[in-house]
C-alpha positions as CSV (number, residue, x, y, z in Angstrom):
1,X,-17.9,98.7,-16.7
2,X,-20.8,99.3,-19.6
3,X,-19.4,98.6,-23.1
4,X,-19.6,102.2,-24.0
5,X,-17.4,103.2,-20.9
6,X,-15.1,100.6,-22.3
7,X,-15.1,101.9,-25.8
8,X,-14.3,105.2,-25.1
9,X,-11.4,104.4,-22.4
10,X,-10.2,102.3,-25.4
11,X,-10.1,105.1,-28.1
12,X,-8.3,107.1,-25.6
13,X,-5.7,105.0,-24.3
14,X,-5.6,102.2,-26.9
15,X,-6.0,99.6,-24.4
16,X,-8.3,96.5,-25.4
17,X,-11.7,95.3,-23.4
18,X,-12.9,91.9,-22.8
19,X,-16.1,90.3,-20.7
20,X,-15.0,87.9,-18.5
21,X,-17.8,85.1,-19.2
22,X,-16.8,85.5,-22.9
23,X,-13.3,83.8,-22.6
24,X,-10.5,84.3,-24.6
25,X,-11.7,87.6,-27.0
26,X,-10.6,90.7,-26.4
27,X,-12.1,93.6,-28.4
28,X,-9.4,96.1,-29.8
29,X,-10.0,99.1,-31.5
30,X,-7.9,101.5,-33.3
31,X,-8.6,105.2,-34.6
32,X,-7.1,106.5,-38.3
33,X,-7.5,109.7,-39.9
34,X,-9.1,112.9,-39.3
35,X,-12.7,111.3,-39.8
36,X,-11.5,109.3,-36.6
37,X,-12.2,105.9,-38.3
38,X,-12.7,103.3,-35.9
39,X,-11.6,99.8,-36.8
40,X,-12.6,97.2,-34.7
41,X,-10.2,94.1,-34.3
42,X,-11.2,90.6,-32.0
43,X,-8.3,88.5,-30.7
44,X,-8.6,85.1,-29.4
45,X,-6.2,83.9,-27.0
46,X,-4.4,86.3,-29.2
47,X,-4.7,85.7,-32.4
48,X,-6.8,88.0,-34.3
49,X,-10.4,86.0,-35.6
50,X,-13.1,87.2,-38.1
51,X,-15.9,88.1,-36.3
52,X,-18.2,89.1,-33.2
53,X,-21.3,88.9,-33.2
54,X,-22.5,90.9,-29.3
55,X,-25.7,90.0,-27.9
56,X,-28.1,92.1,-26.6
57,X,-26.7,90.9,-23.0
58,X,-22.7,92.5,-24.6
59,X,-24.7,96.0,-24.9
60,X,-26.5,96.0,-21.7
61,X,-24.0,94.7,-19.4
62,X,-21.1,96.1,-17.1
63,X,-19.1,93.1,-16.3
64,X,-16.6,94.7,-19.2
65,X,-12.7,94.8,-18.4
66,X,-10.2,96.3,-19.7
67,X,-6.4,94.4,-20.8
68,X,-3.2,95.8,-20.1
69,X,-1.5,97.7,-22.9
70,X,1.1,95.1,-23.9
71,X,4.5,96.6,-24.4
């Protein structure tokens, strides 16, 4: 799916997306406040890590998937 498909299934169900040919991130993002805040957090093989930097490729793509909500 495009990455804005996959952003907005996210702030709906709270599940994370990930590309495939990116390997171990997963994007998570959570919603706060009445301003709907969104803050974005990566993981690597689970483990949250600093930064993402997309390319232009990330935005145009729709090889995006989305994770299983862990219990």
């Amino acid at each position: 799916m495009y990455l804005h498909v996959a952003v907005k299934r996210a702030l709906e169900t709270g599940e994370r997306f990930y590309r495939p040919s990116d390997g171990a991130v997963s994007v998570h993002l959570s919603v706060s406040g009445m301003r709907r805040t969104v803050s974005v957090h990566l993981l690597r093989d689970g483990s949250e890590c600093d930064y993402w930097n997309p390319t232009g490729d990330d935005f145009i793509t729709d090889d995006w998937e989305m994770c299983p909500i862990e219990e």
